[in-house]
C-alpha positions as CSV (number, residue, x, y, z in Angstrom):
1,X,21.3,13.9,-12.4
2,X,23.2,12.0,-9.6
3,X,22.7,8.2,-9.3
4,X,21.0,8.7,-6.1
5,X,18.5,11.2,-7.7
6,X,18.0,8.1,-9.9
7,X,17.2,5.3,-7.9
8,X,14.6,7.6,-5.7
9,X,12.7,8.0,-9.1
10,X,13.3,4.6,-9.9
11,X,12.3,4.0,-5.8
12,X,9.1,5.6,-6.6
13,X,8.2,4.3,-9.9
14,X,8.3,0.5,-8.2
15,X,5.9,1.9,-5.6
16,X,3.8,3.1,-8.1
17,X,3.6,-0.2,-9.9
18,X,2.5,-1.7,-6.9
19,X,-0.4,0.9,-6.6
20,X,-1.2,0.1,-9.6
21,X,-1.4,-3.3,-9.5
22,X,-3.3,-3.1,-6.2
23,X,-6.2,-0.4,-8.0
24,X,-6.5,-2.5,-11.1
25,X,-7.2,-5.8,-8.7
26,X,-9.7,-3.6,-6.9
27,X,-11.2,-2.0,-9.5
28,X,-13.2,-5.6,-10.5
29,X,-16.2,-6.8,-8.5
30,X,-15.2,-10.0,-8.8
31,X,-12.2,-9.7,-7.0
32,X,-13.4,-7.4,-4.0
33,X,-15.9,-10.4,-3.7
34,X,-13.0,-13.2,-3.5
35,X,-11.2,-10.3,-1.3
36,X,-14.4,-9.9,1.1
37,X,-14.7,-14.0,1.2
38,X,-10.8,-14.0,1.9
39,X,-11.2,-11.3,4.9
40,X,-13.4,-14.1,6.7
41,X,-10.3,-16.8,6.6
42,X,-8.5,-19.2,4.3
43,X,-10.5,-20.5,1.9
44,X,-10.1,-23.2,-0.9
45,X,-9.9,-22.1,-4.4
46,X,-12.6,-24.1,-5.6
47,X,-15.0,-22.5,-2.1
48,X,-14.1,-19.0,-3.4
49,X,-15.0,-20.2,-7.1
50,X,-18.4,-22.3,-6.0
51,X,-20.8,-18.7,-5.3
52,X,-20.0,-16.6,-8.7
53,X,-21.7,-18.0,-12.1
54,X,-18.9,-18.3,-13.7
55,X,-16.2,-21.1,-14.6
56,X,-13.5,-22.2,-12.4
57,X,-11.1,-20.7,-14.8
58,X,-12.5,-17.6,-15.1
59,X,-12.2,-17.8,-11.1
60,X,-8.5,-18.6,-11.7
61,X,-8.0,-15.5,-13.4
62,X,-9.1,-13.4,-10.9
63,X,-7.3,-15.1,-8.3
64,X,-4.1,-14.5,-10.4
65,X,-4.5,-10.6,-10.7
66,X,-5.0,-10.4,-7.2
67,X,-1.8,-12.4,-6.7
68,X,-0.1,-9.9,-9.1
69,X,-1.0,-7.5,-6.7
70,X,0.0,-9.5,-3.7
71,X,-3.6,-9.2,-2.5
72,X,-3.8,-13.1,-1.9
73,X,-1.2,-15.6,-1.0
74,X,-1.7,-19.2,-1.9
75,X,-0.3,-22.3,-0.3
76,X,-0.3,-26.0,-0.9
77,X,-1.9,-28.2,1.1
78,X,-1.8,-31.7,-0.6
79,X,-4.0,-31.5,-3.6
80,X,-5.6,-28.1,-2.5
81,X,-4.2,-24.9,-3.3
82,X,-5.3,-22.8,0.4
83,X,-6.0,-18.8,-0.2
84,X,-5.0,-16.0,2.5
85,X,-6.1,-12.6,2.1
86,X,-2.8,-10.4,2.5
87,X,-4.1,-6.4,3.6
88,X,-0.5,-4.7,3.0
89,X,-1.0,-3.5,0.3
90,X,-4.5,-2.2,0.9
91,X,-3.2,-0.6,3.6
92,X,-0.5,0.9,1.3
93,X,-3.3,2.3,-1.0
94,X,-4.7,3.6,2.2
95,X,-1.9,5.5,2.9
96,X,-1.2,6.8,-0.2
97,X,-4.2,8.0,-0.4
98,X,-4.7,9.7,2.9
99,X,-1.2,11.6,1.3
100,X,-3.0,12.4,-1.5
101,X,-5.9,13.8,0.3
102,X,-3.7,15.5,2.5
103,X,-1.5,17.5,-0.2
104,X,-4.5,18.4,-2.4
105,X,-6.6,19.4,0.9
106,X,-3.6,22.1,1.7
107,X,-3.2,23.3,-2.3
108,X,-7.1,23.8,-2.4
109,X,-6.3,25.7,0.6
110,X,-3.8,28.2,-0.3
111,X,-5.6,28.4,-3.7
112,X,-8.6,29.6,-1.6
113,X,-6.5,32.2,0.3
114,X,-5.1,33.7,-3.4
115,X,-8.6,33.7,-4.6
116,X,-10.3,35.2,-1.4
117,X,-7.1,37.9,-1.4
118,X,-8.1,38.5,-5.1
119,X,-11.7,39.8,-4.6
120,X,-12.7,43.1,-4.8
């Protein structure tokens, strides 16, 4: 394999570990409730936490996987930590899934046309 064969795997393996990262933070109720709250405007960390019954750190950890995933930016603002909802990377997963949809919809496809061929 050429070294340029190499990083394109490498390429696609980083894209896939953002996926990833994105699914896993999406997979949680939790955090497509912050995300939901977040889609309405910057929020404080302690506004997002106030709604769920659970603790503030528990809150925290959520927030953090969805920072892993780049999902939510935090800033500083004097003694408040301010939260942004970033979409790119849902909008990645959208793509990538529309892809998805769009390779499998053809294979169905031309399985359909060798099956339909195949009856007698």
């Amino acid at each position: 394999m050429r070294a340029r064969d190499w990083k394109a795997i490498f390429t696609q393996m980083d894209e896939y570990s953002s996926l990833d990262d994105t699914l896993v933070a999406l997979a949680d109720p939790t955090r497509r409730a912050i995300l939901a709250r977040l889609a309405t405007g910057v929020a404080r960390v302690t506004d997002i936490a106030a709604p769920f019954p659970i603790s503030l750190n528990s809150v925290s950890k959520h927030i953090r996987i969805l920072e892993r995933a780049d999902l939510v930016r935090r800033r500083r603002q004097g003694r408040e930590h301010l939260l942004a909802l970033n979409p790119e990377p849902i909008d990645a997963t959208a793509r990538w899934i529309a892809e998805q949809r769009a390779l499998w919809a053809w294979r169905l496809g031309e399985l359909d046309k060798v099956l339909t061929k195949e009856k007698p």
